[in-house]
BAFI-217850 format. One line per 10 residues: number of its first residue (from 1); their letters; for each residue x, y, z of C-alpha. Coordinates in pm, 1 decimal. Layout:
BEGIN
NUM	A	X/Y/Z | ...
% end
This chain:
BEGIN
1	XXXXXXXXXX	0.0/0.0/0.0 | 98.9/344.5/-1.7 | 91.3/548.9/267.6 | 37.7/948.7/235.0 | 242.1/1215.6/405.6 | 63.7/1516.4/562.6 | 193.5/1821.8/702.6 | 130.6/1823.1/1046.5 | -144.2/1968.2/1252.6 | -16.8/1980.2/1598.4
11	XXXXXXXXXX	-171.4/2228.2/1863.8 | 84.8/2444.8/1970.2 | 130.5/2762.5/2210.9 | 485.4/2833.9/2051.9 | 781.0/2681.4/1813.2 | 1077.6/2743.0/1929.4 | 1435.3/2680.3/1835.8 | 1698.3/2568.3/2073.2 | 1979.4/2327.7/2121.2 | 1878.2/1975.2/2186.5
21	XXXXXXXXXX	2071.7/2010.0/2539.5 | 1829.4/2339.9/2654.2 | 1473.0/2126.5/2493.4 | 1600.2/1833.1/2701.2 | 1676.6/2065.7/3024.2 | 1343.5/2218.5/2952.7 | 1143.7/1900.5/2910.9 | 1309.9/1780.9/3274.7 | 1109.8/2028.0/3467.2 | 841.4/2170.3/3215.0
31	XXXXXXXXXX	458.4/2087.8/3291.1 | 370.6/2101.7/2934.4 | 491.5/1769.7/2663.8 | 758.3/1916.0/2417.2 | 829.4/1723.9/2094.8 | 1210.0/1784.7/1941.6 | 1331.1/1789.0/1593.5 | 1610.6/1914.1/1434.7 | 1634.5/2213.9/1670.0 | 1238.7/2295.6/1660.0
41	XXXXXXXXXX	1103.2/2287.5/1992.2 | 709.6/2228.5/2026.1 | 468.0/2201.2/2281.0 | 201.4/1926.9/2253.5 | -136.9/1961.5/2333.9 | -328.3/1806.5/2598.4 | -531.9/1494.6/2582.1 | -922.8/1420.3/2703.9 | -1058.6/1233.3/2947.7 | -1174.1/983.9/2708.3
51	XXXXXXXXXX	-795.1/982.6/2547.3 | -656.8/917.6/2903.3 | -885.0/639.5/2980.9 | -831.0/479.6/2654.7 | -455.0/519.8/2660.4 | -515.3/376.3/3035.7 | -731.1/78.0/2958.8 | -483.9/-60.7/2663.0 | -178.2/-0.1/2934.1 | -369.4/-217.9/3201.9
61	XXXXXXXXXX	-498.4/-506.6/2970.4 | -116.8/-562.0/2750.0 | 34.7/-514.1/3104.2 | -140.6/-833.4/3203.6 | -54.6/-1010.5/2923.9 | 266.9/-929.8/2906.5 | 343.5/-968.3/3264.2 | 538.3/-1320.5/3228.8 | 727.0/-1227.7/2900.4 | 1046.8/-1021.2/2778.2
71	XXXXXXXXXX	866.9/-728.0/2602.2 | 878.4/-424.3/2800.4 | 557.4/-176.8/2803.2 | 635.5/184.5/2854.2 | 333.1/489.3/2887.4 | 401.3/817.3/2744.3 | 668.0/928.2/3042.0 | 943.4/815.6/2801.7 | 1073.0/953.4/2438.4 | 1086.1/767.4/2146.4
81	XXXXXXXXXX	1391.2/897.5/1972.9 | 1465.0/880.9/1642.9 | 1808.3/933.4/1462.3 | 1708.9/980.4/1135.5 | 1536.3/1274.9/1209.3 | 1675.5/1414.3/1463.6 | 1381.1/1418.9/1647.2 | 1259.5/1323.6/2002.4 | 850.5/1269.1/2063.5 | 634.3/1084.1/2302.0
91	XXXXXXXXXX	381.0/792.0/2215.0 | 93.4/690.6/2428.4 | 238.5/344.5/2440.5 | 507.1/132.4/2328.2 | 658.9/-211.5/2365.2 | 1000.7/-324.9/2354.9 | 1148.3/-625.9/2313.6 | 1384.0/-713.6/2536.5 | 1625.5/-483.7/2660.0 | 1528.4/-91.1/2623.2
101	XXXXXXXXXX	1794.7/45.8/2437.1 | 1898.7/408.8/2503.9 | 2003.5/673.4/2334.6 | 2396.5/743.2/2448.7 | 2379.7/789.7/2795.4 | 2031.6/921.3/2798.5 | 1766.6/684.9/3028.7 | 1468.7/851.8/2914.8 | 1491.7/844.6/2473.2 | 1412.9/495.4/2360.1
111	XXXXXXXXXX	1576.5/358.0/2038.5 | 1449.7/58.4/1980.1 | 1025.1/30.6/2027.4 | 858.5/-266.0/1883.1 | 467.7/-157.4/1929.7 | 373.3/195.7/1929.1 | 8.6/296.6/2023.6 | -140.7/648.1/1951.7 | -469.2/707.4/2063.7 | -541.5/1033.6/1809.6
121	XXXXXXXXXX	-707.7/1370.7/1912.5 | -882.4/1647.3/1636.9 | -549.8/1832.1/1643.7 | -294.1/1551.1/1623.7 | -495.1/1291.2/1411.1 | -338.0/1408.1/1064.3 | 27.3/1426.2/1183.5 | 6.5/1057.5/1381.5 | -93.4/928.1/1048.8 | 130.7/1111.9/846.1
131	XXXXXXXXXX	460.2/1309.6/926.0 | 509.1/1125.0/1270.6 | 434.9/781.9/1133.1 | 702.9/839.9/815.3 | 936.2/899.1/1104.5 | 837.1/585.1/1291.2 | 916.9/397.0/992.8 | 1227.3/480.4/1003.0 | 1300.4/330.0/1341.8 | 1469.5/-83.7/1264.7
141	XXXXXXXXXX	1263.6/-239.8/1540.7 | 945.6/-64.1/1488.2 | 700.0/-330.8/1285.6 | 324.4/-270.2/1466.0 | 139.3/76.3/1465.1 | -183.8/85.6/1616.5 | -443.8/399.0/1571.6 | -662.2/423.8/1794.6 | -989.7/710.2/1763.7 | -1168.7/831.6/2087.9
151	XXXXXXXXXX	-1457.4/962.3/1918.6 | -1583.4/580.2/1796.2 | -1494.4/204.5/1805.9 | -1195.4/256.1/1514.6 | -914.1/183.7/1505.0 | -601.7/156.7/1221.4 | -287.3/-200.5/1272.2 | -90.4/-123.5/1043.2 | 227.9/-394.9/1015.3 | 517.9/-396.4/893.3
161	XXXXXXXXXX	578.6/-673.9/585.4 | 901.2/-847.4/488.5 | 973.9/-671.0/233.1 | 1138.6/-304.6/245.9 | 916.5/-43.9/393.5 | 572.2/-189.3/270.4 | 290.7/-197.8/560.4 | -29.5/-368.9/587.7 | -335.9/-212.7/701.2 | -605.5/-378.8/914.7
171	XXXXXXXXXX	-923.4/-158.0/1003.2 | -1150.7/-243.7/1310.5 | -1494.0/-87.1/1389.8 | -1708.3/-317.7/1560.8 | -1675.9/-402.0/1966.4 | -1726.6/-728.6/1944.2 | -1363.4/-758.9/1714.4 | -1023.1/-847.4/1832.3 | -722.9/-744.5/1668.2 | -448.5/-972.1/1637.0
181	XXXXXXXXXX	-125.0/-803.4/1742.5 | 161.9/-1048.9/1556.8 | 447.3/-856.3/1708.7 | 350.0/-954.5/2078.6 | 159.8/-1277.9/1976.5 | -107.1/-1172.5/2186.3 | -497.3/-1046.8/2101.4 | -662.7/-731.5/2198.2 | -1029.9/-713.8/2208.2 | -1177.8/-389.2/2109.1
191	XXXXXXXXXX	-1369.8/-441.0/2407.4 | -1073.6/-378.8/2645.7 | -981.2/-39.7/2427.4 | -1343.8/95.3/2476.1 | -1393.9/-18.1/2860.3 | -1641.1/219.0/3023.5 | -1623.7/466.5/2771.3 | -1977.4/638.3/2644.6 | -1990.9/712.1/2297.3 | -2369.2/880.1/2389.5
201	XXXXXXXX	-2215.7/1173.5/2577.2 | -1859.2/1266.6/2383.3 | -1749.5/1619.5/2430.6 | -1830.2/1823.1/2136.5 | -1478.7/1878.3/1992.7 | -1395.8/1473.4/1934.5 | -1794.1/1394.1/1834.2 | -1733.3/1222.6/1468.0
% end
């Protein structure tokens, strides 16, 4: 398939540019979530309720199942960071395999995610799909994306194929399916995404 690139759509207060050693001092102590890349500083917006409990419920249930196993499951505390690009952002979710591998003597920029999970808001769903998925791809290890909306049961697997930089992509939409994640060997029911969340009563700026 072939995947299209959009510009990005992020929410932002302010770009600025600074050295990656100030954006990492400043994302140390800041309140607000700054992505990096190539010198571009930006702040991220903030998520829902709905996006929190989402986010929440797919942390508790792969926790479980993952409990006994060598991947690793990190929330959105920790960096993905990714050399091609220059660039330093935050997930909602990732696994690892193994090992977390760090970036020089860094312990909080991942190299090496397996799984990725983004559960997408209005002003972040274009750039998850596009710009900050192309960089994703980038990343060796990185073979499972998962898209998940918070404004209806949807959500995007795309997987990574044998073959070069060619991805697969699996759409869900009903509760009642489970999606097969083949990097983890493990299922997740849409169910377990959607746990106690009310589609009847979104707030008006995520209602589809």
């Amino acid at each position: 398939m072939v995947i299209a690139q959009e510009k990005p759509t992020i929410a932002t207060a302010t770009k600025t540019f600074v050295t990656l050693e100030e954006y990492r001092a400043i994302a140390e102590t800041a309140e607000e979530r700054y992505e990096y890349c190539n010198g571009e500083m930006i702040v991220m917006s903030g998520g829902t309720a709905i996006h929190s409990a989402i986010a929440i419920n797919i942390l508790v249930y792969l926790g479980f199942l993952l409990r006994d196993t060598d991947f690793r499951l990190y929330n959105s505390d920790l960096r993905v960071w990714i050399p091609e690009y220059h660039c330093g952002t935050y997930t909602d979710l990732m696994v690892v395999n193994h090992e977390p591998e760090f970036n020089g003597d860094r312990t909080d920029e991942i190299l090496n995610p397996l799984l990725i999970v983004e559960v997408l808001s209005p002003s972040t769903e274009a750039y998850d799909r596009g710009d900050k998925f192309r960089k994703y791809r980038s990343i060796p290890s990185f073979c499972e994306y998962l898209v998940v909306s918070q404004a209806e049961p949807y959500v995007e697997k795309y997987l990574r194929l044998e073959l070069g930089d060619r991805w697969q992509l699996q759409t869900y939409d009903q509760l009642d399916q489970i999606i097969s994640l083949e990097s983890l060997k493990i299922e997740l029911p849409l169910q377990e995404i959607y746990r106690r969340v009310d589609f009847d009563h979104l707030p008006e700026e995520i209602s589809p």
